[in-house]
DOZALO-908431 format. One record per atom (N, C-alpha, C, CB): residue number from 1; atom name; z, y, x. Coordinates in steps of 0.02 Angstrom, whole numbers. Glycine has a CB too. Layout:
BEGIN
+------+------+--------+--------+--------+
: mifi : pafi :      Z :      Y :      X :
+------+------+--------+--------+--------+
:  NUM :   CA :      Z :      Y :      X :
...
+------+------+--------+--------+--------+
This chain:
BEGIN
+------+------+--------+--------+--------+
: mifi : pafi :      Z :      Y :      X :
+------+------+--------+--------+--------+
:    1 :    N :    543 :    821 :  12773 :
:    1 :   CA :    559 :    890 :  12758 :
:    1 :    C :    632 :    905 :  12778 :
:    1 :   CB :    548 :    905 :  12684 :
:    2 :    N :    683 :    853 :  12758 :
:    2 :   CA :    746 :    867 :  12785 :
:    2 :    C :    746 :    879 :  12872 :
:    2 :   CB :    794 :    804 :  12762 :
:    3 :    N :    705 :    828 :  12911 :
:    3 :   CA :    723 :    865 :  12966 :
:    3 :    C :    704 :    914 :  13014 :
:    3 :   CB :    732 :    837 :  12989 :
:    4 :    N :    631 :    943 :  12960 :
:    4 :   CA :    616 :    991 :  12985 :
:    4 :    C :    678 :   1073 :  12965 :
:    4 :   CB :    540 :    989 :  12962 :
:    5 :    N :    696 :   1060 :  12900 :
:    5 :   CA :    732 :   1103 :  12877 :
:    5 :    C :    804 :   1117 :  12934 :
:    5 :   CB :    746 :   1077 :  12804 :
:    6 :    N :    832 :   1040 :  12972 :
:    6 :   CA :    883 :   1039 :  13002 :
:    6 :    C :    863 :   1055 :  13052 :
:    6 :   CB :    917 :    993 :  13001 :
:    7 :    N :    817 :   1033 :  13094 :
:    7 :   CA :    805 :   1106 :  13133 :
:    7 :    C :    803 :   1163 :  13150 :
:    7 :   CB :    788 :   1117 :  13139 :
:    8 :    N :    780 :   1202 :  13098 :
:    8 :   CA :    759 :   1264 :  13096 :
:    8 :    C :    848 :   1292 :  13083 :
:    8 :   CB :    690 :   1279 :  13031 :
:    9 :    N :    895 :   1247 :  13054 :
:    9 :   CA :    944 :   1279 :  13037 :
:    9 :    C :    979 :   1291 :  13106 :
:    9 :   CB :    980 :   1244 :  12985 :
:   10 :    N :    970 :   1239 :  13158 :
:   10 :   CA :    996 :   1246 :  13235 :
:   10 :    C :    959 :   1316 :  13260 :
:   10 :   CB :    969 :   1171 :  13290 :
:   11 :    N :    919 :   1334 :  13250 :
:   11 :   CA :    869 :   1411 :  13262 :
:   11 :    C :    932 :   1494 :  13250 :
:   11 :   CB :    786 :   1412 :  13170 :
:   12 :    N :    961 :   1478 :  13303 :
:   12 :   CA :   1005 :   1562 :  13283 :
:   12 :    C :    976 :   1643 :  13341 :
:   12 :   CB :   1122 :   1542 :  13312 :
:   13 :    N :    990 :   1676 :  13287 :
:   13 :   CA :    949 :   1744 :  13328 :
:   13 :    C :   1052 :   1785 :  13340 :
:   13 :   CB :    859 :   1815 :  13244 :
:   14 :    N :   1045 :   1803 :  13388 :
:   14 :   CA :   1103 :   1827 :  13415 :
:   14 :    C :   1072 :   1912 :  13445 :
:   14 :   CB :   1136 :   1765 :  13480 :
:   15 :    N :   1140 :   1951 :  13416 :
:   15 :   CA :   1134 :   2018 :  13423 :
:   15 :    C :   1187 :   2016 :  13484 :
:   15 :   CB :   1150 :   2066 :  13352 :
:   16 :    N :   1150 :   2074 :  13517 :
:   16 :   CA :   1175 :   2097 :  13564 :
:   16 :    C :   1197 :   2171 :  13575 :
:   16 :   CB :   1139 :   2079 :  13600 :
:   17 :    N :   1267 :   2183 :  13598 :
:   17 :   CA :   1276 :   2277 :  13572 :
:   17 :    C :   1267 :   2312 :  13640 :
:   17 :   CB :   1371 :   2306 :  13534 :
:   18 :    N :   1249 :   2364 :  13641 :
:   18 :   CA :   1265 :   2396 :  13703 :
:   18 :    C :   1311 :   2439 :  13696 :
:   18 :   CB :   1215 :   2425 :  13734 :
:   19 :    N :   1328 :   2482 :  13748 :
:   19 :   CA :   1380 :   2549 :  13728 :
:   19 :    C :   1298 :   2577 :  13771 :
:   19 :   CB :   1494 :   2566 :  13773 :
:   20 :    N :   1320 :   2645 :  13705 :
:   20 :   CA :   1272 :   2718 :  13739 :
:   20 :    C :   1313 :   2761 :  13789 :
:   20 :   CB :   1249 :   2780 :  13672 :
:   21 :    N :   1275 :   2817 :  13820 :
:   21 :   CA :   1310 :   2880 :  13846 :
:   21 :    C :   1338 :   2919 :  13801 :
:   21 :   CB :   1270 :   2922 :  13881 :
:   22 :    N :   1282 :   2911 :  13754 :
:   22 :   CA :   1318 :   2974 :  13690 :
:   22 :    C :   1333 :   2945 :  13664 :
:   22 :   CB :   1290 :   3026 :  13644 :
:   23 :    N :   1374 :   2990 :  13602 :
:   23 :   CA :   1410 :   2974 :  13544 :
:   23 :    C :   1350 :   2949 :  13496 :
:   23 :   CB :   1456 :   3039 :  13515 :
:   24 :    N :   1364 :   2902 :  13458 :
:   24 :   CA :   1345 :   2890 :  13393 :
:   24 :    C :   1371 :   2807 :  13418 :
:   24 :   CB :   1252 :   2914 :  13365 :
:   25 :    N :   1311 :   2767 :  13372 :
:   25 :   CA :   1316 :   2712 :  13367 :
:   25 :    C :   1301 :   2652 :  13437 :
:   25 :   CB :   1278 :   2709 :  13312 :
:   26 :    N :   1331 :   2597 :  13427 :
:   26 :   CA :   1294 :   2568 :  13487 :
:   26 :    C :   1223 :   2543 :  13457 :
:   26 :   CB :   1339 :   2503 :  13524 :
:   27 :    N :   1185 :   2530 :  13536 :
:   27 :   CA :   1106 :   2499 :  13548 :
:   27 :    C :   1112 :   2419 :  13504 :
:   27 :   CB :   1085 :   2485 :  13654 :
:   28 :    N :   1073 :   2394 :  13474 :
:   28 :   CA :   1082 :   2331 :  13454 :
:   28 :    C :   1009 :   2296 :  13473 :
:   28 :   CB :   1105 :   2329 :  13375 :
:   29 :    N :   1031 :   2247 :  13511 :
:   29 :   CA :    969 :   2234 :  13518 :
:   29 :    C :    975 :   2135 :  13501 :
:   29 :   CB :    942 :   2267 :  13604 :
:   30 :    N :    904 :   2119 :  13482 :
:   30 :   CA :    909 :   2053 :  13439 :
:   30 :    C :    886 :   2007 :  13475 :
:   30 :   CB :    873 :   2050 :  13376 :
:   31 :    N :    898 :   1933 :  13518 :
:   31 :   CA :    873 :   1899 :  13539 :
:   31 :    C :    888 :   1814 :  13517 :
:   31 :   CB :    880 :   1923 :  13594 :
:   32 :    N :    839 :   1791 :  13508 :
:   32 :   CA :    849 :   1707 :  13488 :
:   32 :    C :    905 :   1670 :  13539 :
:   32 :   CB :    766 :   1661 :  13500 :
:   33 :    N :    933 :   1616 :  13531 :
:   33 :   CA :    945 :   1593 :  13562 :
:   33 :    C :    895 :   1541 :  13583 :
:   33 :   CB :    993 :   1586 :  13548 :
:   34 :    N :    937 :   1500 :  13665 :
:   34 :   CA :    921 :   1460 :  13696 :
:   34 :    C :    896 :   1396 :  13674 :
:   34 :   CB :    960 :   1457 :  13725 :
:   35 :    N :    828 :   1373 :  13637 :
:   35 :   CA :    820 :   1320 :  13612 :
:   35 :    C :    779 :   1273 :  13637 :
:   35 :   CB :    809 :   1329 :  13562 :
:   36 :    N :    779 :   1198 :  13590 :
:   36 :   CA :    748 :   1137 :  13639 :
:   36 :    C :    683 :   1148 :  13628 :
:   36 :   CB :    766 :   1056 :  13623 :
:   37 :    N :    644 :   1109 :  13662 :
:   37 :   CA :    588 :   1115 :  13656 :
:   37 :    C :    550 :   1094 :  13596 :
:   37 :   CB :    572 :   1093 :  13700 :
:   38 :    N :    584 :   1054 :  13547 :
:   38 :   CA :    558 :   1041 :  13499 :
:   38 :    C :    549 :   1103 :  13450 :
:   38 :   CB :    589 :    990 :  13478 :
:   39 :    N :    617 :   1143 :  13459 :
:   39 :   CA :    637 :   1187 :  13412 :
:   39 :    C :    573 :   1258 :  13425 :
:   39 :   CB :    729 :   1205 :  13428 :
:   40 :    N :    584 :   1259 :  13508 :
:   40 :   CA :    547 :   1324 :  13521 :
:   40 :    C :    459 :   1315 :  13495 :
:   40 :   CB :    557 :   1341 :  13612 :
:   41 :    N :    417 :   1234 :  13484 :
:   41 :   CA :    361 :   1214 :  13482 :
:   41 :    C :    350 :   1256 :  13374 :
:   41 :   CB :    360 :   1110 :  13508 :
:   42 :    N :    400 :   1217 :  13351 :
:   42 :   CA :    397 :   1227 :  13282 :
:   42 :    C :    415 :   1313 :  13271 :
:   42 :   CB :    455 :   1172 :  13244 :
:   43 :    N :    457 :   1362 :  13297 :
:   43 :   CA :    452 :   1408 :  13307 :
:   43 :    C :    392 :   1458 :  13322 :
:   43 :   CB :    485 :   1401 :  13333 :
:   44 :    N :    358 :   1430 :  13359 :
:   44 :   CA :    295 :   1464 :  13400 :
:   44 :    C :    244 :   1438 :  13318 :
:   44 :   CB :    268 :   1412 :  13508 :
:   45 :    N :    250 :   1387 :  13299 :
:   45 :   CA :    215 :   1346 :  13260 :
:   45 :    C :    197 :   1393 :  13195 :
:   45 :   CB :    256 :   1279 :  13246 :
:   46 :    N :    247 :   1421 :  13163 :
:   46 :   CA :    253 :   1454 :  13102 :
:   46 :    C :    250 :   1512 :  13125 :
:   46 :   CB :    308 :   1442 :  13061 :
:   47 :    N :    240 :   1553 :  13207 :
:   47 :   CA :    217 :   1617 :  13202 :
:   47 :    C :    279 :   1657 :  13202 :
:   47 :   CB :    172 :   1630 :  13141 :
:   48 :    N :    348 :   1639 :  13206 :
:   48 :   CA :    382 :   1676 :  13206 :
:   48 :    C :    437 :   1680 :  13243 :
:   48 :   CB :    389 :   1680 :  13163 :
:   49 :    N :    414 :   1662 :  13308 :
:   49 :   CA :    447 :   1701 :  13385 :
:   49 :    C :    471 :   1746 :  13409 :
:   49 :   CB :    422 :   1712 :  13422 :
:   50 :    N :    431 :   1812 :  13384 :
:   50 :   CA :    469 :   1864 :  13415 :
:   50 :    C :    466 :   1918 :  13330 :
:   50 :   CB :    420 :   1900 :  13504 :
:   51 :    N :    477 :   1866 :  13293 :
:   51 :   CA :    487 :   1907 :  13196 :
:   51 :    C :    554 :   1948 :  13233 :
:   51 :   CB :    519 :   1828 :  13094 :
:   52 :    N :    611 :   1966 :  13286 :
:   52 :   CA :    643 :   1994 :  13275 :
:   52 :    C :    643 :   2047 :  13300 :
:   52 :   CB :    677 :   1972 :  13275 :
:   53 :    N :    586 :   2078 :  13333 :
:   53 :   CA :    576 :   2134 :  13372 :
:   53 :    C :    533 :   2193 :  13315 :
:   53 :   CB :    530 :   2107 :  13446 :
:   54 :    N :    498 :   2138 :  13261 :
:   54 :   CA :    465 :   2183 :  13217 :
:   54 :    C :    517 :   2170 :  13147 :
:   54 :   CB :    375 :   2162 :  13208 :
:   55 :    N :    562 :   2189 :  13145 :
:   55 :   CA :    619 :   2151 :  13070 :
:   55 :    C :    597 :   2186 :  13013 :
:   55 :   CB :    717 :   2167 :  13073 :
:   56 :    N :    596 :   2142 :  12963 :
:   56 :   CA :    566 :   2160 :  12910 :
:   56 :    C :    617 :   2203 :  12884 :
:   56 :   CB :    543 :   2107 :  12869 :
:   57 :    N :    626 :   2263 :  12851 :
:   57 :   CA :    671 :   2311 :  12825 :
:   57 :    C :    674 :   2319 :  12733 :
:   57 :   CB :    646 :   2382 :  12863 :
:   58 :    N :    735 :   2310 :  12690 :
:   58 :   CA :    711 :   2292 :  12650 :
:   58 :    C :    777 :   2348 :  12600 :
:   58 :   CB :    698 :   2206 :  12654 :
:   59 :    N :    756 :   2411 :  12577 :
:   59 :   CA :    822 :   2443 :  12559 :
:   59 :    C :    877 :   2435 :  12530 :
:   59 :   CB :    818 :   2476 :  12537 :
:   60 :    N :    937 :   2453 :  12546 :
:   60 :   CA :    997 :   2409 :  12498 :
:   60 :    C :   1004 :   2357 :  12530 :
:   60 :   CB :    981 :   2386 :  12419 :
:   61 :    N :    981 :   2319 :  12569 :
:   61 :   CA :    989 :   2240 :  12609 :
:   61 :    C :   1014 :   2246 :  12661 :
:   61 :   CB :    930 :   2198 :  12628 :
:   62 :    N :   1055 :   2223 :  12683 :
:   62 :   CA :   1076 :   2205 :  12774 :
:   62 :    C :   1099 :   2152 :  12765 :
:   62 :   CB :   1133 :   2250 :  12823 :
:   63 :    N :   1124 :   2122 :  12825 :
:   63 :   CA :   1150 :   2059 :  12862 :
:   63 :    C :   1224 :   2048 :  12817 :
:   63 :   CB :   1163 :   2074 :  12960 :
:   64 :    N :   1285 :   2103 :  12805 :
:   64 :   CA :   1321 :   2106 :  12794 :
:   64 :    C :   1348 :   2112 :  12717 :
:   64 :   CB :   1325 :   2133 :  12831 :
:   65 :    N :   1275 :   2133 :  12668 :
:   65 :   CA :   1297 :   2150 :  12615 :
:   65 :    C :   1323 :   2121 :  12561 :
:   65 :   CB :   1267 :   2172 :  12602 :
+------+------+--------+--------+--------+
C-alpha cells in the first residue's frame, strides 16, 4: 500500500494560464504531467485520467483556500 500511495503522490496535474483578447480573467487550462509508465498504467487503472477536464466543483472549496 505504501508504494502504491508513493506513486500516486509523484502524479501532479499542472495548470496552465493563457492571456485572453478581452478583459477579464485568464483561460486556465488543466493538464497532468509527463508520467512513467507505471504511473500512467495505475492512473488509467482507477479511471481517473482525464478526472481533470470534468473537475468535480464543490462550493466554498478551491485549490487555494
Amino acid at each position: 500500500m505504501d508504494t502504491l500511495l508513493d506513486i500516486l503522490n509523484d502524479v501532479r496535474l499542472a495548470t496552465i494560464l493563457e492571456d485572453t483578447t478581452t478583459r477579464g480573467r485568464a483561460k486556465a487550462t488543466y493538464k497532468l504531467e509527463e508520467m512513467s509508465d507505471e504511473e500512467d498504467s495505475i492512473i488509467k487503472a482507477l479511471g481517473v485520467k482525464d478526472l481533470q477536464n470534468n473537475r468535480l466543483k464543490f462550493k466554498g472549496v478551491g485549490v487555494y483556500n
